[in-house]
C-alpha positions as CSV (number, residue, x, y, z in Angstrom):
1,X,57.5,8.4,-35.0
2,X,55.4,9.8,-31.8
3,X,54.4,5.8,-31.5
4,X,57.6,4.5,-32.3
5,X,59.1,6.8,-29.2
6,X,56.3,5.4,-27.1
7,X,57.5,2.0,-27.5
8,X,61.0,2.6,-26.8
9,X,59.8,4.6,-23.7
10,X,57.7,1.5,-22.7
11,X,60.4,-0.9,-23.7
12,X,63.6,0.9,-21.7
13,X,61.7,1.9,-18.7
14,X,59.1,-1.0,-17.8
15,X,57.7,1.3,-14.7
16,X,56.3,4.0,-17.0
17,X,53.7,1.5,-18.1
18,X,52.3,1.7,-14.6
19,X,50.8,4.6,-15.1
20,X,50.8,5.1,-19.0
21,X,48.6,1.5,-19.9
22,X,45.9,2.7,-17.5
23,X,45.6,6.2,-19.1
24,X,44.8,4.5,-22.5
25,X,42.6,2.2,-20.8
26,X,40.5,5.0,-20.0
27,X,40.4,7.3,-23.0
28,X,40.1,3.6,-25.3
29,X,37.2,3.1,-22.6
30,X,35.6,6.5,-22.8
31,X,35.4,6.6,-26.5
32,X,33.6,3.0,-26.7
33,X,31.1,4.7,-24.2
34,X,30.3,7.7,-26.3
35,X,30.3,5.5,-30.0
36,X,26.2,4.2,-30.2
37,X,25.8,0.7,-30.3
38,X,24.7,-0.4,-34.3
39,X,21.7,0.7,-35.0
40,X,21.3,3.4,-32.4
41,X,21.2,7.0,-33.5
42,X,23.6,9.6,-32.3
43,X,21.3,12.0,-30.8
44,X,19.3,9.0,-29.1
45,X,22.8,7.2,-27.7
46,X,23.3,11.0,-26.5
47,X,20.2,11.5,-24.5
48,X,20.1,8.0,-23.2
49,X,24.2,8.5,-21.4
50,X,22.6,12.0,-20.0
51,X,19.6,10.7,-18.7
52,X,19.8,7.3,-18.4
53,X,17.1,7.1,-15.7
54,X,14.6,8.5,-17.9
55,X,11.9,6.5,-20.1
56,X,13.7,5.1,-23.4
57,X,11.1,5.2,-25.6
58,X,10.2,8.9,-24.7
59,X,13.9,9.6,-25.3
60,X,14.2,7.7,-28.8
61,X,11.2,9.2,-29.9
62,X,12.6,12.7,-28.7
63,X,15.3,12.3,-30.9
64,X,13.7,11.1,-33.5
65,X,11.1,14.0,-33.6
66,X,14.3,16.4,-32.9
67,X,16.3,14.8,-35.7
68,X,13.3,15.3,-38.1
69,X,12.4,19.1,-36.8
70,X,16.1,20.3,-36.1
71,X,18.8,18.1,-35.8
72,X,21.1,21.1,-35.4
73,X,19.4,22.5,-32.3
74,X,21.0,23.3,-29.1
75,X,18.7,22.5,-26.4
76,X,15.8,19.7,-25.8
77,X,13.5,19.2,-23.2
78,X,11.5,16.2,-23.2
79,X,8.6,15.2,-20.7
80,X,7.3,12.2,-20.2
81,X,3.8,12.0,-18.6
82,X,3.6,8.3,-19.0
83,X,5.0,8.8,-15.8
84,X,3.4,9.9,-12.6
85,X,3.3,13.3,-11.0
86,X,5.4,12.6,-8.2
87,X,8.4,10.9,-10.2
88,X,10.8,13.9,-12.2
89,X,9.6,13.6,-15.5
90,X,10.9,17.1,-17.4
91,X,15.1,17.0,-18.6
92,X,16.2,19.5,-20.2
93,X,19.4,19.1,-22.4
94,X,22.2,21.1,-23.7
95,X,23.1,18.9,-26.4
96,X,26.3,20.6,-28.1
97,X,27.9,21.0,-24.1
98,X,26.4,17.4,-23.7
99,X,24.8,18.1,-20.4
100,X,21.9,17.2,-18.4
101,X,20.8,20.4,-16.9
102,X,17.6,19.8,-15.5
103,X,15.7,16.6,-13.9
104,X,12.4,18.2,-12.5
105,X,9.1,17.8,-12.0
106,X,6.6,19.0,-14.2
107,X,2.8,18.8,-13.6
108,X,-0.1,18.2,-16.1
109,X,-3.3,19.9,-16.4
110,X,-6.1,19.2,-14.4
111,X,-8.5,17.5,-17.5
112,X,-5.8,15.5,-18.1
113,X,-6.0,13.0,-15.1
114,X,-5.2,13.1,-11.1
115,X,-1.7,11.8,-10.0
116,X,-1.2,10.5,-13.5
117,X,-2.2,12.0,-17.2
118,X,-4.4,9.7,-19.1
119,X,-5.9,12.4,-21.6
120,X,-4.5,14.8,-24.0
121,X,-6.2,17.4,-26.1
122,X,-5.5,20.3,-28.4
123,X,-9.0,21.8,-27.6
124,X,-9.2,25.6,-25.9
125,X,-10.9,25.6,-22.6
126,X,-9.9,21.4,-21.9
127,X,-7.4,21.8,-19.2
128,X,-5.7,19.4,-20.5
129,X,-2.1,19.1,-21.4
130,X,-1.0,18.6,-25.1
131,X,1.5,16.1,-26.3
132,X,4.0,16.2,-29.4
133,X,6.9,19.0,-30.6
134,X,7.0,22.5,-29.4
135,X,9.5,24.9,-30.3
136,X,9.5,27.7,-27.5
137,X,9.2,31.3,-28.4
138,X,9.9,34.2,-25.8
139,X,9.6,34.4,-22.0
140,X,7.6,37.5,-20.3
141,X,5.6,38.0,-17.3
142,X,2.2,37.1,-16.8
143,X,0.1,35.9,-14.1
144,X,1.7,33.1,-13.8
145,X,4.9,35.2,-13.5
146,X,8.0,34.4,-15.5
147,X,6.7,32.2,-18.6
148,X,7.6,30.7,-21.5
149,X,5.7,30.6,-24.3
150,X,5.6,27.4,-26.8
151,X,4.6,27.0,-30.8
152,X,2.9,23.9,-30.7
153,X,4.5,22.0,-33.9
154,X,2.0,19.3,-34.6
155,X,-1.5,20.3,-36.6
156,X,-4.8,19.0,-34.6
157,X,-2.0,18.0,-31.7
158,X,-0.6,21.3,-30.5
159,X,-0.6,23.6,-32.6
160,X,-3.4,26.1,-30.6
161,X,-0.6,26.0,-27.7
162,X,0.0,29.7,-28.4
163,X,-3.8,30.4,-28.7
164,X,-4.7,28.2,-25.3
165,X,-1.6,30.1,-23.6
166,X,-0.3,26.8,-22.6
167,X,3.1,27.9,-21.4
168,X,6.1,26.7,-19.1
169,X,5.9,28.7,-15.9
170,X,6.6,28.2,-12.1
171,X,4.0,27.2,-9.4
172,X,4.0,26.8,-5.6
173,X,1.8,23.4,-6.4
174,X,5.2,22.0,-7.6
175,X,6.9,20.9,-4.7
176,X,8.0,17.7,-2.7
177,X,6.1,19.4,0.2
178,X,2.9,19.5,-2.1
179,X,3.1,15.9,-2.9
180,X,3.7,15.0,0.6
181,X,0.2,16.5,1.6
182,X,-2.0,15.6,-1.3
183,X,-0.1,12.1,-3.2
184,X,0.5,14.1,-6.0
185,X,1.1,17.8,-7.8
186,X,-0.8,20.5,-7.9
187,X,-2.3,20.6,-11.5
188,X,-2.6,23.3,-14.2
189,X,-5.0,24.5,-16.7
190,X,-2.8,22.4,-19.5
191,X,0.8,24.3,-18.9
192,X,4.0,22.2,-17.8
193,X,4.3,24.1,-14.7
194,X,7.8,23.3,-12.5
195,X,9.3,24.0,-9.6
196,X,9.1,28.1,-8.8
197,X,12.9,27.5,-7.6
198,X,13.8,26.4,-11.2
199,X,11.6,28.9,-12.7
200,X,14.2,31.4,-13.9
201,X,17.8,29.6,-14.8
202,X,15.4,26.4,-16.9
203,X,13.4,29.3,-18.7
204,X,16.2,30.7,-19.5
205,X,18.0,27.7,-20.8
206,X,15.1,26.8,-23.2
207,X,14.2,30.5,-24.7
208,X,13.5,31.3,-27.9
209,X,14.0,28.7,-30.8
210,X,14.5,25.8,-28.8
211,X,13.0,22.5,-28.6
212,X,10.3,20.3,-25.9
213,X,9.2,16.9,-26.6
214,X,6.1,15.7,-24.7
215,X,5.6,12.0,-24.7
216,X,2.8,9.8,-23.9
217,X,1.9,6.1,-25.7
218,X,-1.3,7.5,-26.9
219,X,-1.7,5.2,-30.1
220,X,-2.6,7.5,-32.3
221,X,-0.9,10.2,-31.8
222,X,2.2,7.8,-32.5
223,X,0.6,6.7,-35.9
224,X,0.1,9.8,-37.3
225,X,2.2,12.0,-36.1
226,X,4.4,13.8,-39.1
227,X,7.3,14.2,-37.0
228,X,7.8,10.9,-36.0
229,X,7.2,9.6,-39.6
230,X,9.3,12.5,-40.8
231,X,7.3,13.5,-43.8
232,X,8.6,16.5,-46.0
233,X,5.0,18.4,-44.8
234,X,6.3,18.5,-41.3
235,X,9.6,19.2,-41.9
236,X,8.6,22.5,-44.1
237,X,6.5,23.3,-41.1
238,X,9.4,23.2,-38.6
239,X,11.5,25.3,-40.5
240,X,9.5,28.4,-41.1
């Protein structure tokens, strides 16, 4: 009936479709935009429209660590240190709002490479930064003032996050300005430090029982980790 009105709208007063044809042009267009192409998983079609900018195969394998860990969470941050230090490499996203909320920069620690990351460790005392899933845990103050503290997911991969203290908190070496003197960011002792402008409102977007999703093309790290295979192991370990 509510078509067949439409019609005879259309039909006795030509002018209408002026303005009504371009109107379904552009809900028709917007739901093409938002359906994934075939083959293309929701939550990856979703993070790819939010950041499209950012490193696909960091995103894909976001989501498909995400979809294996908790496809019903709320928030994800992934970073990618494939990139360099001075490029934003940290989005953080509200994925039931479908928002990007944050594109920052994020450092790496200081065993981990220069201007770019090249090594990874789970090892106490390495300095270096620590690939894989994390699901974050509560923020306090420390000396590193407002933190976030992360469960490192991953056995032999993360998993001593807690026990190395390797947390998300702000630092002045984060800056455009710092990168302008030196060619790249300060580095840390294996946290993601950001941004001390950021510090507070991205903390508080990822606390407790959230998700972050660092990404790097070490080779074996992506043949062996759980997550990305999905195994049954992993998922009991994520749902604890």
């Amino acid at each position: 009936m509510a078509l067949r009105l439409k019609l005879i709208m259309l039909l006795c007063f030509p002018f209408l479709a002026l303005f009504t044809l371009p109107l379904y042009a552009a809900g028709f267009f917007a739901q093409v935009a938002s359906t994934p192409p075939p083959g293309v998983p929701p939550l990856q079609h979703q993070l790819l429209q939010l950041a499209p900018q950012a490193t696909h195969q960091a995103l894909r394998l976001a989501a498909q660590a995400l979809n294996c860990a908790a496809p019903n969470a709320e928030r994800l941050a992934v970073i990618d240190y494939s990139l360099p230090s001075t490029e934003p490499r940290l989005w953080v996203f509200d994925l039931r709002q479908h928002q990007l909320l944050f594109e920052e920069l994020v450092s790496h620690g200081q065993g981990s490479g220069d201007m770019q990351a090249a090594t990874f460790s789970n090892t106490p005392d390495s300095h270096q930064s620590s690939l894989g899933l994390f699901r974050t845990m509560n923020s306090y103050y420390g000396s590193n003032g407002y933190s976030l503290r992360l469960e490192g997911l991953e056995p032999n991969v993360n998993d001593l996050a807690y026990e190395r203290a390797i947390v998300i908190h702000g630092a002045d070496y984060v800056s455009d300005a710092f990168i302008t003197q030196t060619g790249r960011l300060g580095r840390s002792h294996g946290c993601p430090a950001v941004r001390e402008d950021v510090t507070y409102p991205l903390i508080d977007s990822l606390k407790e029982d959230q998700y972050v999703f660092a990404y790097y093309p070490d080779a074996e790290w992506l043949a062996t980790s759980a997550f990305l295979g999905c195994t049954a192991a992993n998922d009991q370990i994520a749902h604890r």
